[in-house]
N, C-alpha and C positions, 0 to 999 in steps of 0.2 A: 248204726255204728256199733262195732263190737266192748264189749268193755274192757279194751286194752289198759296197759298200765301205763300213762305217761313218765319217765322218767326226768331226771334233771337236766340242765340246760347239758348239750353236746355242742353248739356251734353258738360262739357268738359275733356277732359282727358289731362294729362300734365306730361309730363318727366315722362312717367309710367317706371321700370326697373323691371323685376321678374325674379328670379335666381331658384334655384330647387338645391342645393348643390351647383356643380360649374358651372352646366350647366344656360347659359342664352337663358331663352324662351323668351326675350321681353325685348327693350336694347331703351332706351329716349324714348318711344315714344308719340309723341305728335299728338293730332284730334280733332276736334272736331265735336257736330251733333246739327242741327238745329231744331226747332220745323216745326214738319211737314212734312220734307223730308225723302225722302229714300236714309240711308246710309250704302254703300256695305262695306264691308271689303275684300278685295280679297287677293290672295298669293300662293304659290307652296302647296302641304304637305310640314307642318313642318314648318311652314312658322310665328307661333303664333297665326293664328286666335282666335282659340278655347280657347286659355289660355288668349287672351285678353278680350273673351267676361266672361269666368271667374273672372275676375279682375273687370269689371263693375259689373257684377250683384254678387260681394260678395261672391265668393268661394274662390277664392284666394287674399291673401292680398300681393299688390304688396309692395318689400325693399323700393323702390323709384319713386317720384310723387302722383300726387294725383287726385282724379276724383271729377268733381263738379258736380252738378245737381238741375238747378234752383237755383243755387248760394249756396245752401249748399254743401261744403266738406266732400266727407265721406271717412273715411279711414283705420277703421276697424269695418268694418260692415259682419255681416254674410248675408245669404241671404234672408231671412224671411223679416230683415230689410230695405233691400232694395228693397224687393217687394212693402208694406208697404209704401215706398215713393213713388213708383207709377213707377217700373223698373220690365217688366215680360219676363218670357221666353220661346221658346221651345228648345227642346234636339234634337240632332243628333241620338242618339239612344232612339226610342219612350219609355219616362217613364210612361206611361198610366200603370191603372190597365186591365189588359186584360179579366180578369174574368165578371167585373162590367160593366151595360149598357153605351151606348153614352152618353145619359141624365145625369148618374150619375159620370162618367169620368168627365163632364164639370162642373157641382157641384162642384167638388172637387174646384175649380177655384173661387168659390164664397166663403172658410172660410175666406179669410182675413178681409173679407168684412159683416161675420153674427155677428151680437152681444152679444145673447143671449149664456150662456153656453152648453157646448157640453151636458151636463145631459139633460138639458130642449129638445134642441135639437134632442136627442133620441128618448124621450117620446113624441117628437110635440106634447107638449102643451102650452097653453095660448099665449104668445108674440113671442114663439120661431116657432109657426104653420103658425100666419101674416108672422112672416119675410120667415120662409123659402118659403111660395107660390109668395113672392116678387121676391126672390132669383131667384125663378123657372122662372117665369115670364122673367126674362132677359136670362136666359139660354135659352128659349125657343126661344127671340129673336134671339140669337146667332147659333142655329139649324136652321132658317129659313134662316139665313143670307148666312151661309156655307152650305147649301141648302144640308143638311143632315137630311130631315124629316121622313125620310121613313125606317131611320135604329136608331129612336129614343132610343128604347128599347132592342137593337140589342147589345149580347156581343162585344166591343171593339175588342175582340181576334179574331172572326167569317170574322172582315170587311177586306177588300183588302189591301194594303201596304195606296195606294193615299187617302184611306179616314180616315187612321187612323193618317194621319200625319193631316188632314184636323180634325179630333177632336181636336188632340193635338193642333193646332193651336185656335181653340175652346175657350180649356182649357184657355190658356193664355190669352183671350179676356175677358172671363169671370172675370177676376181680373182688369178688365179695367184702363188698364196700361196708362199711359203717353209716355210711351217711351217703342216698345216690341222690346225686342232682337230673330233673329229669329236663330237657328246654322244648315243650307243648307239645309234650306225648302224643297228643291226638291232633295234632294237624293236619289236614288236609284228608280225615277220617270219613266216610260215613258215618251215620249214627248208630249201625250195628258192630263196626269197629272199634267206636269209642265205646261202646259197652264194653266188649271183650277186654279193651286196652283197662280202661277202669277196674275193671274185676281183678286184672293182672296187679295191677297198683295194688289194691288192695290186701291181696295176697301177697305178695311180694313185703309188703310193711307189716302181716299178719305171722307167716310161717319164716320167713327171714327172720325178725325183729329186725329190718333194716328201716334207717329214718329216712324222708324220703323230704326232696324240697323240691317242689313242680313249678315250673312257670306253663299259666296256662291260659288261651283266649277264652276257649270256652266255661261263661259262669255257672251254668248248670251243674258240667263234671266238678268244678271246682266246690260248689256249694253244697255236693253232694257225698264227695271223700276227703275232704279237709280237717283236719282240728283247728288249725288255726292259720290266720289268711294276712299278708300284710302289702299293703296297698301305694302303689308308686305312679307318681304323677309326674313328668318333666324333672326328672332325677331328685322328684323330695318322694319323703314318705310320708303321707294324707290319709294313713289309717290303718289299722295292726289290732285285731283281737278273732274272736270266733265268726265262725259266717254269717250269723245272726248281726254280731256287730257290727260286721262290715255293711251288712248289706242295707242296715239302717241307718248307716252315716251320711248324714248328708254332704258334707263334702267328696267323698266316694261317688254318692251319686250325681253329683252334678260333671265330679269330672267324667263320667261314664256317657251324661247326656251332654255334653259339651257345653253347657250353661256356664261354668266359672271361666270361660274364658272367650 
């Protein structure tokens, strides 16, 4: 672990409850996440992760609680808007264009952030031609960084599993978020992938200062770049502190081994 600075709380979430009919995917749950640090979300399937990181970034609007960020309450926000405040993301199942280059997948990452009208935009003319080689200019940074230079121009759909979750992650940088939500970075990885994806993580929370909240299956990566981990069972929360904590809880661990149920 490097000796980063944790900052004060950035995100907090508070008695969040979300129901779906009569079913409940998410029952009080209370967390919070710090600037700076890497915060895991961990849990069985089925467990709420996915629906809680929906709830943050404005897919789902939770019955009960409310999520703050940088002291603003937001509580029916779509997603756009709370990109916008500076909350980004990547997907479990890669929503990339497959057809369009690396270069231009990461693009996409940059509209929140262009000014000039989509018209001008098209035509790249006059003010809309400065900003987009601006635009470029940082995406370009962002291909050096995830040391994807060499498949610049390379259809998105042509690359491997590991490097297209490594654009997607890209993508989301591109929007140069304050707080990325990541939903299991390393899925469906080999274990030389998930190195690579790991190290990225880490860098990315190191030379960004970006705060970063992962939902992840695998407990190794997790127990290995985390500050701190908070733990969901059947939409409650059964356990929240450092990985040591966690991993000592015994409630944690039974729901892990299936014993408490």
């Amino acid at each position: 672990m490097s000796t980063k600075k944790i900052g004060d709380v950035i995100l907090d979430v508070q008695n969040i409850s979300l129901r779906f009919g009569g079913v409940k995917a998410l029952t009080d749950i209370s967390f919070n996440v710090k600037e700076h640090e890497i915060r895991a979300i961990i849990g069985p399937n089925g467990a709420g992760k996915s629906s809680m990181l929906n709830c943050i970034n404005g897919v789902y609007q939770p019955q009960e609680g409310q999520i703050t960020f940088r002291g603003q309450h937001f509580k029916h926000m779509n997603s756009r808007q709370v990109a916008e405040m500076g909350i980004a993301r990547t997907f479990q199942n890669l929503a990339l264009f497959k057809g369009m280059s690396v270069i231009d997948n990461i693009m996409t990452g940059r509209n929140l952030r262009m000014k000039s009208n989509l018209f001008l935009q098209a035509l790249r003319i006059g003010p809309a031609q400065k900003e987009e080689e601006k635009h470029r200019e940082f995406v370009e940074h962002i291909i050096d960084f995830l040391e994807i230079q060499a498949f610049r121009k390379t259809p998105v759909g042509q690359l491997p599993y590991g490097l297209q979750k490594r654009v997607d992650l890209g993508r989301a940088l591109a929007m140069e978020p304050q707080v990325l939500l990541l939903d299991e970075p390393m899925a469906g990885m080999n274990l030389e992938e998930k190195q690579d994806m790991s190290r990225f993580i880490l860098d990315v929370n190191d030379e960004f200062g970006t705060t970063i909240v992962l939902i992840e299956h695998d407990m190794g990566v997790v127990m290995d770049i985390s500050d701190r981990v908070v733990v969901l069972d059947y939409g409650k929360k059964i356990g929240d502190g450092t990985p040591d904590e966690v991993r000592s809880n015994e409630e944690v661990i039974s729901a892990y081994l299936g014993t408490s149920h």
